[in-house]
C-alpha angles and dihedrals in degrees: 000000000000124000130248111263088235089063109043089042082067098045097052094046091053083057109039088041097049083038097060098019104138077056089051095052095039084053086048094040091049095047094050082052081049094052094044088057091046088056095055094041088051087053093048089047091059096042099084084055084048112052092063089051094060092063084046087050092072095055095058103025089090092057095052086050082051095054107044104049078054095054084035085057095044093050092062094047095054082047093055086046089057101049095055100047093032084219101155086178088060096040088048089044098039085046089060097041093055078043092060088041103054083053101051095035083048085047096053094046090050080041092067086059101048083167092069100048082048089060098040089060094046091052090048086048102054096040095053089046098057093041091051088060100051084042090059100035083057084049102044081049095063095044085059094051089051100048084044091056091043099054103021106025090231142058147191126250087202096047095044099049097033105121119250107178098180079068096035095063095036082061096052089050093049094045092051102044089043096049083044092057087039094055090034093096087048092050079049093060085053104044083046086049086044086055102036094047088220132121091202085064099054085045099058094034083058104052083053096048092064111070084040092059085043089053104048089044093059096050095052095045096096084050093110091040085070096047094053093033107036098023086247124189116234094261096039095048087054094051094041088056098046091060093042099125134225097003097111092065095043082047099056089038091056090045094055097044076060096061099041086056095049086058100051082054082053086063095044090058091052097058082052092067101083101055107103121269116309094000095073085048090044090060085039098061092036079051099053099039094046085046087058108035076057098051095046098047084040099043101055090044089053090054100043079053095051095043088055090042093050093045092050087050091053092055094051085055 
């Protein structure tokens, strides 16, 4: 009898992975070097958007000092109150109103610069943007790896992380567009809330926006697979993802083989406990690095193995 996909995808992936494991933490050791870079590119990025705003933060960093001895002063008043009436519902109520307060009254003080909120959001944007890229370039590395240790049994360090921006933005398009349609039936409960002026509203459109936004993200999950592996556009890998079938089930079963196995690392740690002093953190810490260097090598071969499964699957249909 064959195995579950599932199944085998795990299985293959111990052994692939503890079979070329010095290959598995030089690939994890050079994309945390990757994403380090990515981090500095995406400061230098915003730079440019940040020098004009040092000669804007002394004209309104009187007011912030203005407005916060005055909020400083009112917090110690509604304290006083509290105390006295022992009213935890007023001291709660009055706490978000002053809340609600700080931020309007600090609004209104950026608002008079519109100059400075505009470059605020270019600096966030460009260095989002940049570190997007370099994120993307570091997954679709590791797509690569898997597929190539799926088909081929090997793979190269210098093929899988060697930038390809034409699929890296194509990525970031993808991701973003994907995670928008997955959080759009959350964005509706609050639209619906917004309309309808009720908390109760929000509340119940919420709770059914949860299992819709679960749903969508895993259907687009295998998105950037297509565009590595099939040379995909940004729409196509989106829809070629969404009828992807039968990768939301394989998804949740993996997921909660993950946290069986967390747990069983809960109890691990446990057991750790009664060595004396630092001993017992020093296996921890061996314990949990060595549990998540595992899942993560293991994790994106299993999925690599699943996608092309999957994929072979869909052609016998």
């Amino acid at each position: 009898m064959q195995k579950p996909l599932v199944t085998q995808a795990i299985s293959v992936g111990f052994k692939a992975t503890w079979k070329k494991l010095w290959f598995f933490v030089l690939a994890t050791l050079l994309s945390l070097a990757i994403g380090f870079g990515g981090f500095i590119l995406a400061i230098l990025a915003a730079i440019p958007f940040l020098i004009p705003l040092i000669a804007m933060v002394g004209k309104i960093k009187a007011a912030f000092i203005q407005l916060v001895n005055t909020t400083g002063a009112q917090v110690k008043l509604l304290a006083q109150g509290a105390e006295k009436t022992k009213s935890v519902f007023a001291a709660l109520s009055g706490g978000l109103k002053l809340v609600a307060d700080f931020f309007k009254s600090a609004f209104g003080i950026v608002a008079l610069h519109p100059s400075f909120i505009i470059l605020i959001i270019l600096a966030i944007i460009a260095a989002v943007f940049v570190f997007a890229i370099v994120h993307n370039i570091i997954y679709l590395g590791w797509v690569r790896i898997s597929l190539d240790m799926k088909e081929k049994g090997e793979s190269s360090l210098g093929a899988a992380f060697s930038p390809d921006f034409s699929l890296a933005f194509r990525a970031v398009f993808a991701g973003l567009l994907s995670k928008l349609i997955a959080a759009s039936p959350f964005l509706f409960s609050i639209f619906i809330a917004f309309i309808a002026r009720s908390f109760i509203a929000l509340y119940i459109f919420f709770l059914l926006s949860i299992p819709l936004s679960i749903y969508f993200s895993l259907k687009f999950f295998f998105c950037k697979f297509f565009i590595l592996d099939q040379d995909a556009g940004v729409i196509e890998s989106i829809k070629k993802s969404f009828n992807f079938y039968g990768a939301p089930s394989r998804l949740i079963l993996l997921w909660l083989i993950y946290i069986a196995f967390y747990i069983g690392l809960g109890f691990v740690m446990a057991i750790f406990k009664v060595f004396p002093g630092s001993l017992g953190d020093f296996f921890s810490f061996i314990v949990r690095m060595g549990f998540s260097f595992f899942t993560w090598a293991v994790g994106w071969l299993v999925l690599g193995y699943i996608y092309k499964g999957l994929l072979e699957k869909g052609r016998e249909l």
